[in-house]
C-alpha positions as CSV (number, residue, x, y, z in Angstrom):
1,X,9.3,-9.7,-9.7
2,X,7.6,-12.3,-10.2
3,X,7.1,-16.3,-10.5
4,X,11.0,-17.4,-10.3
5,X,10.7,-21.2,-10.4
6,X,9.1,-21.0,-13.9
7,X,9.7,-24.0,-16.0
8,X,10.3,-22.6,-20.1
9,X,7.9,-24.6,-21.9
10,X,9.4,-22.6,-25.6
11,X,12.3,-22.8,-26.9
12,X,12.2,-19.0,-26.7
13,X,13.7,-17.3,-30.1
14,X,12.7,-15.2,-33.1
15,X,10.1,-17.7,-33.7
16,X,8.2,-16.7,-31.1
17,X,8.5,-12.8,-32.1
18,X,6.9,-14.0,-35.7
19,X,4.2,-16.1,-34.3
20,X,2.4,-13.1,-32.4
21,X,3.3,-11.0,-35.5
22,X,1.6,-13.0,-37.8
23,X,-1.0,-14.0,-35.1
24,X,-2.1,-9.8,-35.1
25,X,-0.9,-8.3,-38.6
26,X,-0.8,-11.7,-40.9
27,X,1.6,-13.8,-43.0
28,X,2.1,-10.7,-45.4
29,X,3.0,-8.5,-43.0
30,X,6.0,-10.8,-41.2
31,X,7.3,-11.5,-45.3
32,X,7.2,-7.4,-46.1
33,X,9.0,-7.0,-42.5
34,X,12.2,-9.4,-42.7
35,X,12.4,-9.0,-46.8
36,X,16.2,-8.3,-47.3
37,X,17.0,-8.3,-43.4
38,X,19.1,-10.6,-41.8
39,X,16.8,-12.1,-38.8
40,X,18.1,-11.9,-35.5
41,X,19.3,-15.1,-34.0
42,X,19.3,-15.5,-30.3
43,X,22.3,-17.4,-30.3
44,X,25.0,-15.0,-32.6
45,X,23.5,-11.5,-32.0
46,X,25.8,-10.6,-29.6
47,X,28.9,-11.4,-32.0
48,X,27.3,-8.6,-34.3
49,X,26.4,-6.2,-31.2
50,X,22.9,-7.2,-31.8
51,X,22.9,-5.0,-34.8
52,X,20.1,-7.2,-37.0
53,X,17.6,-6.8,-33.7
54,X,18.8,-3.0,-34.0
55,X,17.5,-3.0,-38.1
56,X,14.8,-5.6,-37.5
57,X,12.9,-3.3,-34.8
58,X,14.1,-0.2,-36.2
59,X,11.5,-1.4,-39.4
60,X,9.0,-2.7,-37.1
61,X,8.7,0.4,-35.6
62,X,8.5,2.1,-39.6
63,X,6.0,-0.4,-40.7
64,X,3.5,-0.6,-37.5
65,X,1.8,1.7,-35.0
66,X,3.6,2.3,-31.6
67,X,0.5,0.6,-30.1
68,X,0.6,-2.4,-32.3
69,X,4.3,-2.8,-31.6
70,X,4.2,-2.8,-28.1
71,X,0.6,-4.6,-27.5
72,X,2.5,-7.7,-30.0
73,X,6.3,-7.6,-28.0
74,X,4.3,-7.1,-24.9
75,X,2.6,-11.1,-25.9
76,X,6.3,-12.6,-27.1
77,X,7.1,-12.1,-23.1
78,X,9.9,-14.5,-23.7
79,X,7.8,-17.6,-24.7
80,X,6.0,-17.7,-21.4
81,X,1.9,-18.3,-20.6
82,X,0.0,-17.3,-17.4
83,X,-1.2,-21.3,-17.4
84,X,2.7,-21.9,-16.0
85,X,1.7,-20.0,-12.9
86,X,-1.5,-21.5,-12.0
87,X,-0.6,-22.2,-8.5
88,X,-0.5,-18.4,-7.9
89,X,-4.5,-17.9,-8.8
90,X,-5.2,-20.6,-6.4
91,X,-3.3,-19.0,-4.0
92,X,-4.5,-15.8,-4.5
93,X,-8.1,-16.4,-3.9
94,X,-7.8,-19.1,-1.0
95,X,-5.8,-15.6,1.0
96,X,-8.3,-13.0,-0.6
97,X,-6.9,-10.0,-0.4
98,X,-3.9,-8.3,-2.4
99,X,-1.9,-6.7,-0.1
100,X,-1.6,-10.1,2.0
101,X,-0.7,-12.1,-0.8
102,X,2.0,-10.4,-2.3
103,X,3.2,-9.8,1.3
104,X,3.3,-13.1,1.4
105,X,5.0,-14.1,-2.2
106,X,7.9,-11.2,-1.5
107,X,8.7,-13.0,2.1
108,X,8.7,-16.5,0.3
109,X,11.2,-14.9,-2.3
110,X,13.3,-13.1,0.6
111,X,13.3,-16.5,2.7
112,X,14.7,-18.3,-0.9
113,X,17.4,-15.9,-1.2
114,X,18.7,-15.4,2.1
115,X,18.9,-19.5,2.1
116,X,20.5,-19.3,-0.8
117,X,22.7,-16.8,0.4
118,X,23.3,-19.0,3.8
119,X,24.1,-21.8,1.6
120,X,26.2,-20.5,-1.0
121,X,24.1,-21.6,-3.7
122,X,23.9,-19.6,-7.4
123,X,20.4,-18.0,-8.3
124,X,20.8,-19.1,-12.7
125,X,24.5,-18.8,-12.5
126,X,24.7,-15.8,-9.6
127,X,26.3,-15.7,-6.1
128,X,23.9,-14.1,-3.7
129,X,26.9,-12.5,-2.0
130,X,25.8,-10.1,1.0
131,X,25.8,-7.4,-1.0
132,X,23.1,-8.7,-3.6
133,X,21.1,-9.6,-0.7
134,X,21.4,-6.1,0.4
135,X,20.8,-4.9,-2.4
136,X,17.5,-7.1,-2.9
137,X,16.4,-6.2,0.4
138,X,16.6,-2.3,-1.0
139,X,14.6,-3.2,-3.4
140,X,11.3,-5.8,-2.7
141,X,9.7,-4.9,-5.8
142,X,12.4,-7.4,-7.5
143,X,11.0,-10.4,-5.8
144,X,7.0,-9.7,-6.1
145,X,4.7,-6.8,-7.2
146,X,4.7,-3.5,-4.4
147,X,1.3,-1.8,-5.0
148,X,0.7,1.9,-4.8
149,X,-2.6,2.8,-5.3
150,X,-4.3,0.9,-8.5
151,X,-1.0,0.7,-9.9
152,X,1.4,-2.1,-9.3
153,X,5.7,-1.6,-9.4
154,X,7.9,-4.4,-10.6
155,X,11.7,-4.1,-11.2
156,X,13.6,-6.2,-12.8
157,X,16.9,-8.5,-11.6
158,X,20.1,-7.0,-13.0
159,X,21.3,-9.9,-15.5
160,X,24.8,-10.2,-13.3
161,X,23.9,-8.8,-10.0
162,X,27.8,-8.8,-8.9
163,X,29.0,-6.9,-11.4
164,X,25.8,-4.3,-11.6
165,X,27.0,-3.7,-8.0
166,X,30.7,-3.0,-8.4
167,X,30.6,-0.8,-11.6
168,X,30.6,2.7,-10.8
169,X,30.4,3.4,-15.5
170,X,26.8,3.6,-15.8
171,X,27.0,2.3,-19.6
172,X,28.8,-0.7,-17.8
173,X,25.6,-1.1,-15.2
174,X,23.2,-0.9,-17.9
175,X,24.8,-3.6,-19.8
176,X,24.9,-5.6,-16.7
177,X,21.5,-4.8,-15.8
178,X,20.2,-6.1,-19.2
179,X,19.0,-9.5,-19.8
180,X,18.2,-9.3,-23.6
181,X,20.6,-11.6,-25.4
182,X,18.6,-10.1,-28.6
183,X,19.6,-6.1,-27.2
184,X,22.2,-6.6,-24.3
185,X,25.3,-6.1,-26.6
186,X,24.1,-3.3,-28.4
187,X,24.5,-0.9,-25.0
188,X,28.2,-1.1,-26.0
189,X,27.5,0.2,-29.0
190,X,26.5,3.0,-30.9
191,X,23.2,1.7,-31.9
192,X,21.0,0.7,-29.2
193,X,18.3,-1.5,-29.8
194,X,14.8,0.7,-29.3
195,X,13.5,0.6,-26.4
196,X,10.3,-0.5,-27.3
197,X,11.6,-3.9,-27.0
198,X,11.4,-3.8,-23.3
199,X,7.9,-4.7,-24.2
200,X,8.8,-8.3,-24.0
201,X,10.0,-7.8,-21.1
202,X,6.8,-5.6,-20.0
203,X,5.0,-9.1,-20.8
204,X,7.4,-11.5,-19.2
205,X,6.4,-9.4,-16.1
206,X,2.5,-9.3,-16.5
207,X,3.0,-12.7,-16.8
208,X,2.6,-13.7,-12.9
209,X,0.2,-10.7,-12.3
210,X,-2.2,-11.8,-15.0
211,X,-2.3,-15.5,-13.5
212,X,-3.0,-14.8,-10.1
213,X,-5.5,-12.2,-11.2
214,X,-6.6,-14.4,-13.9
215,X,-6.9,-11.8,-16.7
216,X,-5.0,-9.9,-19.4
217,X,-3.6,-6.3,-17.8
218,X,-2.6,-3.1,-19.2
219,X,0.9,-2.1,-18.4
220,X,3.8,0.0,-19.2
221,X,8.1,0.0,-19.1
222,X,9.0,2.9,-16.8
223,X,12.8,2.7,-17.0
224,X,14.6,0.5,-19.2
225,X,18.4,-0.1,-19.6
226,X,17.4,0.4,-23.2
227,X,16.7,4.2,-22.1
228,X,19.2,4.6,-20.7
229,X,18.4,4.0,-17.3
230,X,20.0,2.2,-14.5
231,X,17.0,-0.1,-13.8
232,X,14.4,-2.0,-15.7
233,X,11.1,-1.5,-13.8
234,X,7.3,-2.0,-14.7
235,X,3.8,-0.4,-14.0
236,X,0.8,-2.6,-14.2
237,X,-2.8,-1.4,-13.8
238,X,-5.3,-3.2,-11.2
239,X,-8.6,-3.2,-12.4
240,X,-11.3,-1.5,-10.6
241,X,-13.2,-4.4,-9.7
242,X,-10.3,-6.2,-8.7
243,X,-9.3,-3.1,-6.4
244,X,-12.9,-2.9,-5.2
245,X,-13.1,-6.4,-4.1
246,X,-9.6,-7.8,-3.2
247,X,-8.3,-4.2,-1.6
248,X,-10.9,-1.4,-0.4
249,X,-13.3,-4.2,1.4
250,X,-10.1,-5.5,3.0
251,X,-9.0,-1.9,3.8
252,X,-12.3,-0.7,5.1
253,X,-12.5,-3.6,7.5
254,X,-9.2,-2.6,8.9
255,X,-10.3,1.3,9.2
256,X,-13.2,-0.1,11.0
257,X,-10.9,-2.4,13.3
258,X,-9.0,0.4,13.9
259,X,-12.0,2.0,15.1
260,X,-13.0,-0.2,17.6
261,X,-9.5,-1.1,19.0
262,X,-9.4,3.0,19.9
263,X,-12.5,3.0,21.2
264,X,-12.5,-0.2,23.6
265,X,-9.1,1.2,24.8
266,X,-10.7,3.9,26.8
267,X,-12.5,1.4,28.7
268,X,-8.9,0.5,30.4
269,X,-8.6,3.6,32.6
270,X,-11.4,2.1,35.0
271,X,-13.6,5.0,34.8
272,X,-15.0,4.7,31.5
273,X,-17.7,1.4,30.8
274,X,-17.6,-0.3,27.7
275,X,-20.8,-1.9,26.9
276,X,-20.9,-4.8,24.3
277,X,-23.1,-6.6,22.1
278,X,-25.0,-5.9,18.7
279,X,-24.7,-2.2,19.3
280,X,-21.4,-1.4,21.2
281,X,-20.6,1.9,23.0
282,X,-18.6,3.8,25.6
283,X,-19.7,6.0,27.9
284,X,-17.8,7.1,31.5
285,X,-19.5,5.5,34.5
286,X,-21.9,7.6,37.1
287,X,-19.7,10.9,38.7
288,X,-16.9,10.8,35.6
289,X,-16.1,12.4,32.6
290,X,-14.7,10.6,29.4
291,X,-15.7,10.4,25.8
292,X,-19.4,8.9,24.8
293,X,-20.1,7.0,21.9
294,X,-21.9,4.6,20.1
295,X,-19.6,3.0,17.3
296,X,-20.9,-0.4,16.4
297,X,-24.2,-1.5,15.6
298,X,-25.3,-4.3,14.4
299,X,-29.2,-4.6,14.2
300,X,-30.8,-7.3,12.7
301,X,-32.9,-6.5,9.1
302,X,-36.6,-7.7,10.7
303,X,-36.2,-7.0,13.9
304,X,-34.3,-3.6,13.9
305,X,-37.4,-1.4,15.5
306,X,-37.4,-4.1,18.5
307,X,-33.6,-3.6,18.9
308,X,-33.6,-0.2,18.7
309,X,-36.5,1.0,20.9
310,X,-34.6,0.3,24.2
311,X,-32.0,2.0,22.6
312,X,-33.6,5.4,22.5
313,X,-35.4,4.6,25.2
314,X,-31.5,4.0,27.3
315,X,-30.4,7.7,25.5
316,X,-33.5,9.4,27.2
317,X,-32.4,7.9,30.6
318,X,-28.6,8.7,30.4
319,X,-27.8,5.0,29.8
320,X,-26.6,5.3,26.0
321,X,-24.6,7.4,24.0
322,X,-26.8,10.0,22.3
323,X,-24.3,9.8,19.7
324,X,-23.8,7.4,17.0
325,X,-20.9,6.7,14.5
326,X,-22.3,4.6,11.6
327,X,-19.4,2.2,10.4
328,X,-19.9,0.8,6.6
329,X,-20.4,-2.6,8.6
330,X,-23.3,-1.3,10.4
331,X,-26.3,-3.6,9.6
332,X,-29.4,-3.2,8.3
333,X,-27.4,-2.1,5.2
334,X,-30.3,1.3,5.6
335,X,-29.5,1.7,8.8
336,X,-29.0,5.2,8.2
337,X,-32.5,6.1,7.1
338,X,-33.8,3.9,9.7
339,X,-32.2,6.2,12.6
340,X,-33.6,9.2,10.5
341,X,-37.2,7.6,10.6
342,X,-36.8,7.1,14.7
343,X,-35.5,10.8,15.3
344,X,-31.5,10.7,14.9
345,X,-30.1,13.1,12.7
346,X,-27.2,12.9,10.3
347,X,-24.7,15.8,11.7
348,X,-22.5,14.7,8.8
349,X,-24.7,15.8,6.0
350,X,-24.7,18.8,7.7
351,X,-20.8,19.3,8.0
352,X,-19.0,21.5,5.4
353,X,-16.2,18.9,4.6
354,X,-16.3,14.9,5.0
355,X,-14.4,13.4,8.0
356,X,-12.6,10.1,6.5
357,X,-11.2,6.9,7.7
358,X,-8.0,7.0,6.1
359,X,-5.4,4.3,5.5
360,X,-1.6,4.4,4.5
361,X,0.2,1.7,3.5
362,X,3.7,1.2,3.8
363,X,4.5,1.4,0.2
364,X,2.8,4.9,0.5
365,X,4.7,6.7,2.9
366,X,6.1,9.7,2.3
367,X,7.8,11.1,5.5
368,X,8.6,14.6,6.4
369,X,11.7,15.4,8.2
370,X,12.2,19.1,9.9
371,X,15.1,20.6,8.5
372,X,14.7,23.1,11.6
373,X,17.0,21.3,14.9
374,X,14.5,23.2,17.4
375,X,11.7,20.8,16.5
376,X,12.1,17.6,18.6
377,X,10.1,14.4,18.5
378,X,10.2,12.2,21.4
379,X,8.6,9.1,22.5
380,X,6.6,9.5,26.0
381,X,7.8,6.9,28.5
382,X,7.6,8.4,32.0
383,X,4.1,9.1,34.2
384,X,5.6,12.7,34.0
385,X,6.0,13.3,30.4
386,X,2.8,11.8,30.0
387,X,1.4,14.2,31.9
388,X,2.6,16.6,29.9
389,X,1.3,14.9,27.0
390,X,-2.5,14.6,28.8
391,X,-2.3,18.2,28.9
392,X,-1.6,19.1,25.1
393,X,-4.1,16.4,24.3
394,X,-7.0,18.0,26.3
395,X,-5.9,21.4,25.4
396,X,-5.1,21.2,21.7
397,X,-7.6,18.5,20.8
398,X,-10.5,18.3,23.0
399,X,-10.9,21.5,24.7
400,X,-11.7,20.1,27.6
401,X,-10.4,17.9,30.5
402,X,-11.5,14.4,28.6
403,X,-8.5,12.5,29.6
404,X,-6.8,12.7,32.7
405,X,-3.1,11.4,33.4
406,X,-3.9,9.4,36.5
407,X,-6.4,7.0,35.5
408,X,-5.0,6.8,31.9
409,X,-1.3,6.3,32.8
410,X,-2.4,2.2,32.8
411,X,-2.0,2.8,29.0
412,X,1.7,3.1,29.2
413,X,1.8,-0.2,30.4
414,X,0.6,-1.7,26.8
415,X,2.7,-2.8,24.7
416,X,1.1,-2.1,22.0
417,X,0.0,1.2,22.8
418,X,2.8,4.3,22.5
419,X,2.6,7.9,22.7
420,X,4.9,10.8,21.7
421,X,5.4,14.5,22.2
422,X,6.8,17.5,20.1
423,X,8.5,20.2,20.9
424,X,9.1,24.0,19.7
425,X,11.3,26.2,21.4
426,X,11.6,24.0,24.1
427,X,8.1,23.6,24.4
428,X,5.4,20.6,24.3
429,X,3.3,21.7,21.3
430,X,2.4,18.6,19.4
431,X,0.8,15.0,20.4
432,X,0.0,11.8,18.4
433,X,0.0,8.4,19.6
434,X,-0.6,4.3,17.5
435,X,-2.8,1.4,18.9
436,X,-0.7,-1.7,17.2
437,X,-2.4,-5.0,16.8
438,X,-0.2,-7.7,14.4
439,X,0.8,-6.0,11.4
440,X,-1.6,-3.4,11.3
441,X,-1.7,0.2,13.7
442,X,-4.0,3.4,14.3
443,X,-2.6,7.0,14.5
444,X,-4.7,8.5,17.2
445,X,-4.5,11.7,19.2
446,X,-2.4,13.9,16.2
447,X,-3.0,17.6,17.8
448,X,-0.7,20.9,17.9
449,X,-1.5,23.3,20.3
450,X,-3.0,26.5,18.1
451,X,-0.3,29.0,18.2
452,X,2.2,26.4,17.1
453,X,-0.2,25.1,13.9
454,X,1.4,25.4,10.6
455,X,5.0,25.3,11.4
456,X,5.6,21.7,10.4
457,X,5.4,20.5,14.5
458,X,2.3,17.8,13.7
459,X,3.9,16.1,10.4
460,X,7.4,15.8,11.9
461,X,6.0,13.9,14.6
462,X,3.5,12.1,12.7
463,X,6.9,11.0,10.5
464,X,8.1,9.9,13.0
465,X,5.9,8.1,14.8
466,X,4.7,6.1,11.4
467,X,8.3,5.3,10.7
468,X,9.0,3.7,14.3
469,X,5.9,1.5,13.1
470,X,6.8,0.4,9.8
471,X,10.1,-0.5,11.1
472,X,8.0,-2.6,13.6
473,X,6.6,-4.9,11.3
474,X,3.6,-3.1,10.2
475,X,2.4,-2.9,7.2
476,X,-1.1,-0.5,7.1
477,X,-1.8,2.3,9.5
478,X,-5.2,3.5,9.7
479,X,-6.9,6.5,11.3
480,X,-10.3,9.0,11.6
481,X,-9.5,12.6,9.9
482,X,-10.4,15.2,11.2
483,X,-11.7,17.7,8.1
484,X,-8.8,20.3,9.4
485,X,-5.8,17.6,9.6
486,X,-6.9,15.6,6.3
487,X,-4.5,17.3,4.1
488,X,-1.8,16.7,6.3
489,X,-2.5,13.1,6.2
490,X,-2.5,12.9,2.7
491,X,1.0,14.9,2.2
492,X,1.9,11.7,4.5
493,X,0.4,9.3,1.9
494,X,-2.9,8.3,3.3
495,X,-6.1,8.1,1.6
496,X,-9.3,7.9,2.1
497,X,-11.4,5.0,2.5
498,X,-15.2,6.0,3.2
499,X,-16.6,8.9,5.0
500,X,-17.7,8.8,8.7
501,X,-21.2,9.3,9.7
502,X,-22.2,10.5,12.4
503,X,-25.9,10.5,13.9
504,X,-27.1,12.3,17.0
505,X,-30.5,11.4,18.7
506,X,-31.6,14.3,20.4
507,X,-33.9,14.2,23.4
508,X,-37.4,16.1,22.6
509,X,-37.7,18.9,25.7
């Protein structure tokens, strides 16, 4: 969830709740709000079943706005500052990205536990048994924040993990998922402390986010024991600027990466030359056929008309690609305009919908599975089924003969290269294939053959094919989307991350 080696510089008690009351509503207020109440004290509230929090925050609540109420719990966040967790800002920026650091904090947190567990040590008084371990595994988002979109997911530990796990009375696993000794005992009663409370804990929470991000956050309690829920969990909002710079750069360069790992791959059937340099292409050598493309280039800001003359000068002699995908790494940063001024057009201007590179993390995913036993998805493993899947590729996806099994079959030789097949009716209707580098993949080469479109074939195999890589160690999949398959992607969780480009230089007659 968080920071779990903080060191509690407060003694953390009602004092702390009047402090930031007084701090946002004054000395008056606090004296009008505990006249004739007996205050809550941390130490005997559960011998009264927390019934003076119950009255004390039942006339908070009376007294204050909801806003004000949860904006001041949300700063008691059980005595703690974002100054005790330095060390995670630091960290934070040295990695540079999001994702990779809280990657990184969560398998710190898993390694901690599973020692623990090894060594049968307590976590504050708990036995990781097994089954806590399990049960932490099910659940990552208790040892550091899991981001979906610009929202990040925290869930708290159950107070007494052992019994929260045997309990089948869900008033009992509330009570044990509660850490509030101010609200805890009031579950057994019949007047539960207000929710609201779980503000504090809301704060105790934003805590680690807002010192490794190194500002105050806006956040909210999404289930609370309180509630009556079996779980104490927490949404937190990343700021946009934090999102631009510490998430979309770093998933645009791995759309991009994606996009050249796909590309250079063709160049390992032999029959198809990959050229490199500042501007980088494929293009099938003299007597074959193969796809032709220019997708990287890198001209430099003064001497771009230079670079690019021999350029146009190689598309007018057959030597370069007349076509040109334009990358958001592509340098000049004008580069597009440039092209325009030397006689390229931009075919994507002209399309009717925008083509995306998309990304889906695994947080993200949202698989489909066929409740229909004639659809089967398969991985390709044999020269003959990939034959087969050659076939549907061409057929489905390119219309013409732009693979061919022979010289491509080297590709099932990669490791990191798999393909798969679906079928219908005993059929091969459906291909898609990933490109795996680390703990990142591509999906390339989704296509369903066109009477067999619409009946679930592509997403089934897509579901499966993203799963096999998740449970491979990766973490992001990237791909190129097609405007007709875009939806599709999305229903799978992706999204997009800028829209391709393309450019066309075509030679005068």
């Amino acid at each position: 969830m968080g920071d779990t080696n903080i060191n509690y510089d407060e003694k953390f008690g009602l004092s702390t709740f009047q402090r930031e009351i007084c701090a946002e509503l004054g000395e008056k207020f606090w004296k009008e709000l505990t006249d004739g109440l007996t205050l809550p004290d941390i130490e005997s509230e559960c011998s009264c079943q927390c019934r003076n929090m119950y009255l004390f925050i039942e006339r908070f609540e009376r007294m204050a706005d909801i806003k004000t109420v949860e904006k001041i719990l949300c700063r008691v966040r059980h005595g703690l500052h974002p100054s005790q967790s330095v060390w995670a800002r630091e960290k934070f920026l040295k990695i540079g990205d999001l994702d990779v650091f809280l990657q990184k904090h969560q398998d710190d947190e898993m390694n901690h536990f599973e020692e623990l567990n090894r060594e049968k040590k307590d976590f504050y008084g708990q036995d990781i048994t097994d089954e806590v371990l399990e049960f932490i595994r099910q659940n990552p988002s208790m040892l550091a924040p899991v981001r979906k979109g610009n929202k990040l997911y925290c869930m708290a530990f159950p107070c007494n993990m052992n019994e929260y796990l045997k309990t089948a009375d869900n008033r009992m696993k509330r009570y044990h998922a509660c850490h509030c000794p101010f609200a805890k005992e009031s579950i057994l009663s019949d007047s539960v402390v207000s929710p609201v409370l779980c503000h504090c804990s809301l704060g105790h929470v934003m805590n680690f986010t807002e010192a490794f991000l190194g500002r105050e956050l806006e956040g909210r309690v999404v289930h609370s024991a309180l509630n009556g829920d079996m779980t104490c969990e927490y949404e937190i909002t990343i700021p946009e600027d934090i999102m631009d710079s510490f998430v979309r750069e770093r998933e645009k360069e791995m759309v991009i990466n994606g996009y050249y790992n796909y590309y250079r791959t063709f160049s390992l059937s032999g029959i198809v030359g990959l050229q490199e340099g500042m501007v980088e292409w494929i293009m099938p050598k003299e007597g074959e056929k193969g796809p032709s493309l220019v997708f990287h280039v890198k001209l430099h800001e003064k001497s771009w008309e230079e670079e690019l003359e021999p350029m146009i000068e190689g598309i007018r002699s057959g030597t370069v690609p007349q076509r040109w995908i334009i990358t958001p790494d592509a340098t000049p940063w004008n580069v597009i305009p440039l092209l325009e001024s030397k006689g390229f057009q931009n075919l994507s201007s002209q399309a009717e919908g925008p083509e995306p590179g998309m990304l889906l993390h695994k947080n993200d995913f949202r698989p489909y599975f066929p409740a229909d036993g004639d659809v089967i998805c398969r991985r390709v493993r044999t020269k003959e089924d990939f034959r087969i899947w050659v076939d549907v590729v061409n057929t489905a996806l390119h219309g013409w003969e732009m693979i061919d099994a022979e010289h491509y079959a080297v590709w099932l030789e990669k490791e990191n290269l798999r393909f798969y097949l679906c079928e219908m009716d005993g059929k091969p209707v459906s291909t898609a294939s990933t490109i795996q580098t680390g703990d990142t993949a591509s999906l390339e080469f989704v296509s369903t053959l066109q009477e067999y479109r619409r009946r679930k074939a592509a997403i089934s195999l897509c579901s499966q094919t993203l799963g096999e890589l998740f449970e491979n160690g990766v973490r992001a999949v990237t791909l190129s989307g097609s405007e007709e398959a875009v939806e599709l992607y999305r229903k799978l969780g992706f999204h997009d991350c800028f829209h391709n480009i393309i450019m066309q230089y075509d030679i005068p007659v």
